[in-house]
N, C-alpha and C positions, 0 to 999 in steps of 0.2 A: 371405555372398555375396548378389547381386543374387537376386530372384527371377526367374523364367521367363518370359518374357512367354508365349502361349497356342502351341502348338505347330502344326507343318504335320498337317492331315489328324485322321485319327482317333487318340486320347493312345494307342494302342495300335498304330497303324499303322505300320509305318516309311515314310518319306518316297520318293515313287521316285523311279530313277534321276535323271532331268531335275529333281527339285521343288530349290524355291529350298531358302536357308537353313535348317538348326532353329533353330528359333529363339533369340534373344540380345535381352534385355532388361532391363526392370525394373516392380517394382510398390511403391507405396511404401508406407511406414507412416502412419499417421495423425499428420499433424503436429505438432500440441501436445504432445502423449505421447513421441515421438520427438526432440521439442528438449528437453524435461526430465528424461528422461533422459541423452541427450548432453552438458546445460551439467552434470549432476551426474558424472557420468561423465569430464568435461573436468577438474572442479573437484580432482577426487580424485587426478587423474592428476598433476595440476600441483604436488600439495600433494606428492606421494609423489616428485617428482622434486626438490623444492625440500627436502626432509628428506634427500638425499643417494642417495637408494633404486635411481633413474638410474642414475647411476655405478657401485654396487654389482653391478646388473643388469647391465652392459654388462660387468663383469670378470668375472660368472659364466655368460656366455652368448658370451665372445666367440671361442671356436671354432668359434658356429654360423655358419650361415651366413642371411643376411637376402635375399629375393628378394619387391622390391613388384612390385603389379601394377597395370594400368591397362585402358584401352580406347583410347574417343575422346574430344572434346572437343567441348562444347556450343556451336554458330558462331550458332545463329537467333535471332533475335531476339524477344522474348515470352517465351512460357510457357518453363519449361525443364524438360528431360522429363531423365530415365532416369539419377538419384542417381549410380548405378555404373556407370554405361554411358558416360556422356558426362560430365566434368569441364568447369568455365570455365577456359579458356585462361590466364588471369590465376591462376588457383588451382593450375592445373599447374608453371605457371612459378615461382609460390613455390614449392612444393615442392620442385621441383629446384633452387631456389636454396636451400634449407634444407638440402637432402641436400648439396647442395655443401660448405655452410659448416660442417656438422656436422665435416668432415675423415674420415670414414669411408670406405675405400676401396672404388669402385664398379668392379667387374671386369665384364667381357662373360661370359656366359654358358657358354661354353663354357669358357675356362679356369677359371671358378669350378668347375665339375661337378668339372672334373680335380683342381684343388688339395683339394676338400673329399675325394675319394676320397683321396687321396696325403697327404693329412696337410701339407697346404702350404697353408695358406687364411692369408690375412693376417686380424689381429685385427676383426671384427666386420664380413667384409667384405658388400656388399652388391650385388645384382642388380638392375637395370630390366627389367621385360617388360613390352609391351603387347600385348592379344589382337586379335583379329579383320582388322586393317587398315584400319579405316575410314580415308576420305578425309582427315578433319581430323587426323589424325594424320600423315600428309606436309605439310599444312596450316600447322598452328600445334604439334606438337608436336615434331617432328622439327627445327626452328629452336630451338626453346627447347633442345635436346638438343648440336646443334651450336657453340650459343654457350661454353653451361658446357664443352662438350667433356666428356660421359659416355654410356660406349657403352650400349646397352639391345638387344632383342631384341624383333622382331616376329613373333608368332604369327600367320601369314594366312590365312584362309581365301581361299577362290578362285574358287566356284561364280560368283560376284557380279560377281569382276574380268573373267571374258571378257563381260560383259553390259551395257550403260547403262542400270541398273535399281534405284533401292531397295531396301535390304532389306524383304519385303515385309509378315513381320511385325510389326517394328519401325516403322514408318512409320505403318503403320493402330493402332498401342496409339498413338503420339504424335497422331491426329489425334483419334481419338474423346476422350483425355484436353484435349487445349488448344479442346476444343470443350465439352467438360464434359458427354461424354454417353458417361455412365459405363453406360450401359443396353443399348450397343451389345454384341458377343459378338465380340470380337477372334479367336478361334479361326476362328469361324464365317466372318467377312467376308474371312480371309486366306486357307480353304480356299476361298470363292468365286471369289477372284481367282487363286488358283494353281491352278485350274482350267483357265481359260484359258491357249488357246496365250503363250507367252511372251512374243510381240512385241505383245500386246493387254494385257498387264500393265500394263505405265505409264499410259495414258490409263483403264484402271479406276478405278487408284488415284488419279489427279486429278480424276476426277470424285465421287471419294467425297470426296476432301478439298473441293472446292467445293458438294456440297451440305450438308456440316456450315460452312462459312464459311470456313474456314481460307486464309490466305493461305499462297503457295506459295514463300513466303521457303528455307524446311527444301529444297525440289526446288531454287531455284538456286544456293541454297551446296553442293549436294551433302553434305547433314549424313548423309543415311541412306544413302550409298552407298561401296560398296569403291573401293580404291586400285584402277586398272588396272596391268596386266601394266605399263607404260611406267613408271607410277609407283612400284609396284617395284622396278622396275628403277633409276629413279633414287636410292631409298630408299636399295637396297644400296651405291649408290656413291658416296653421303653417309655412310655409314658405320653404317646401321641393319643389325642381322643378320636377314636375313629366316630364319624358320624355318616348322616344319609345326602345324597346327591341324587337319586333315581340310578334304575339297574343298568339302562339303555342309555342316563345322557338325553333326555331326551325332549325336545321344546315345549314347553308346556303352552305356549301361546298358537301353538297349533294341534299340540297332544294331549289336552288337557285330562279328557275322560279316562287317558292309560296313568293318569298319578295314582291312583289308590293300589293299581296293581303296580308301577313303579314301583312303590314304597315297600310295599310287602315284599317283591322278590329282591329287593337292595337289603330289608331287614333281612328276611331268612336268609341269604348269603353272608351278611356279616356274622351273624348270631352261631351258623355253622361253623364261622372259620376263626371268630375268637368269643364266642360262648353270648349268653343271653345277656345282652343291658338295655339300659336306657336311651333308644335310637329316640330320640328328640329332637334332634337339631336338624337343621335342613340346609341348604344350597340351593335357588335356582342354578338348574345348567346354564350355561353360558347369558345369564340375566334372565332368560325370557321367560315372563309370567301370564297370566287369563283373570279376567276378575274373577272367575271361578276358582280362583287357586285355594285365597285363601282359607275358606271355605274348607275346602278338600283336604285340605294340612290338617286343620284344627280339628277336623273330625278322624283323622288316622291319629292322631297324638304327639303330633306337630308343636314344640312350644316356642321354637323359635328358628327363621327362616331368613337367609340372606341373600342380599342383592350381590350386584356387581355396580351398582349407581353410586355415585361418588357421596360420601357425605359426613356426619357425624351423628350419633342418637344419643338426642334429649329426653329428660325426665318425659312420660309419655308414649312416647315412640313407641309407634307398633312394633312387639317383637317379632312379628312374620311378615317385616321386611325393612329388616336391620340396614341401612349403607356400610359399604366397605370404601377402602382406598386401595386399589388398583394399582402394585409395586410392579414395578418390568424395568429391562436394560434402560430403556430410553427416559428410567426418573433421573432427576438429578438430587444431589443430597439436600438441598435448599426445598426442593417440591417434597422431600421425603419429610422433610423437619417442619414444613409449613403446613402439612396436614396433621402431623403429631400437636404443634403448638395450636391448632385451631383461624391458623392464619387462614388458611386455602378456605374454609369455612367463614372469616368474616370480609374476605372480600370477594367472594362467589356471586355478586352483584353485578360486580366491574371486572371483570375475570374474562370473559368472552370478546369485552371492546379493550381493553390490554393485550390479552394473548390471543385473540384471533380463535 
């Protein structure tokens, strides 16, 4: 999974009521280490699918069930920030042109939960989810979605969408990184600015990105901000299933006790802005869970909840805590198709002394 970008407030704090986002980001690995492992790691994958091992995989896995995952996508131009967070539009779009062509059957989220509990899941079938809502996902990824004609599932958060505002941690990791002043304390500068009253937020963070140099390409495309309620709204009736993610974003392995009211102000937000349904499905933010959780889902009406841990679900499988597979720039097509064929799944053994 992505790493964390720097959180709201003190690592120990829960975030209050009114604060933005918890935070959602990325930090990356050291580049040359990180391509030479992935070209070695591609190489292996491609050879073990070219030896038949693919196919093999896919007949011994194909009652699981496959659910990838996403974000947003990278619109700005320059530097390109957040591996896992933000995909190029163009890398999206193959994708689901590869999931197309694969012939794998891609269901909506909900009737998959149903089939996998019922024992009715078509062979190897597969899930789209994307988390957060960001803008560029009504943008450019929800076109790409409509064309192939494959349903998917949006996890939104909300704090964001009653606001015209940035996310505001995420904004300040992208401006100190594409200014190369890695020396700054992104914790630090985000609890400054969400300090201040709300409506003095935007012009903080414009001025922090103007005195690192940063052009404000990232503020007019709206790359760091959520869909609005309106856009929502048209989301659902384009045919994206909008679902719940908490209203804040917010860590459950430290905020446990605010889920039940998470859940309700992400419901009545959604339900306001594209009408009354069936908020069921769930999202950990950024992974993180409490043995309390599950608990607290199933008793809001919770019927099915997803990770960010790598994996596949078998007949059984808890459905409030579904594995996903985790797409970003740094997959390669080989890691994309070896978790579709069940490959990455049956050598997750030897997967760590291989690839490091």
């Amino acid at each position: 999974m992505c790493a964390l970008a720097p959180r709201n407030g003190s690592p120990r704090t829960p975030a209050p009521v009114d604060a933005a986002l918890t935070p959602i980001g990325n930090a990356d690995l050291h580049p040359r280490r990180y391509a030479a492992r992935m070209t070695f790691k591609q190489r292996v994958l491609k050879l073990a699918a070219a030896a038949g091992l693919a196919a093999a995989a896919r007949r011994a896995t194909r009652r699981r069930l496959r659910i990838l995952c996403y974000h947003g996508a990278w619109v700005t131009p320059g530097y390109a920030f957040g591996d896992c967070t933000f995909i190029a539009p163009e890398q999206f779009e193959a994708r689901m042109e590869r999931l197309k062509r694969s012939g794998l059957p891609v269901l909506p989220l909900g009737e998959a939960v149903e089939r996998l509990g019922d024992g009715s899941l078509p062979d190897a079938a597969v899930v789209l989810t994307i988390d957060d809502g960001w803008v560029s996902t009504f943008t450019h990824m929800l076109p790409v979605l409509e064309s192939l004609g494959l349903p998917a599932t949006l996890y939104a958060t909300t704090w964001y969408a009653g606001r015209d505002l940035p996310v505001l941690n995420v904004a300040i990791d992208y401006l100190r990184q594409a200014a190369g002043r890695f020396d700054i304390d992104p914790a630090a500068k985000t609890a400054e600015i969400e300090a201040l009253p709300a409506e003095q937020r935007l012009a903080a963070l414009r001025r922090f990105g103007a005195e690192l140099g940063v052009d404000e390409a990232w503020l007019e495309r709206r790359q760091f901000n959520i869909m609005s309620a309106a856009e929502f709204a048209e989301a659902q009736r384009r045919g994206l299933d909008i679902q719940l993610h908490t209203h804040r974003h917010i860590e459950i392995d430290r905020q446990v006790d605010a889920l039940p009211r998470e859940l309700a102000e992400n419901r009545a937000f959604l339900a306001a802005a594209i009408g009354e349904r069936d908020f069921a499905h769930f999202c950990h933010p950024s992974g993180t869970n409490h043995p309390r959780a599950r608990a607290l889902l199933a008793a809001n009406g919770i019927r099915s909840a997803t990770l960010v841990t790598e994996g596949l679900n078998g007949p059984g499988a808890d459905p409030l805590a579904l594995r996903r597979f985790l797409d970003g720039r740094r997959v390669g097509d080989a890691e994309f198709d070896a978790y579709l064929s069940g490959l990455l799944h049956c050598v997750q053994p030897f997967r760590r002394l291989a690839f490091g």
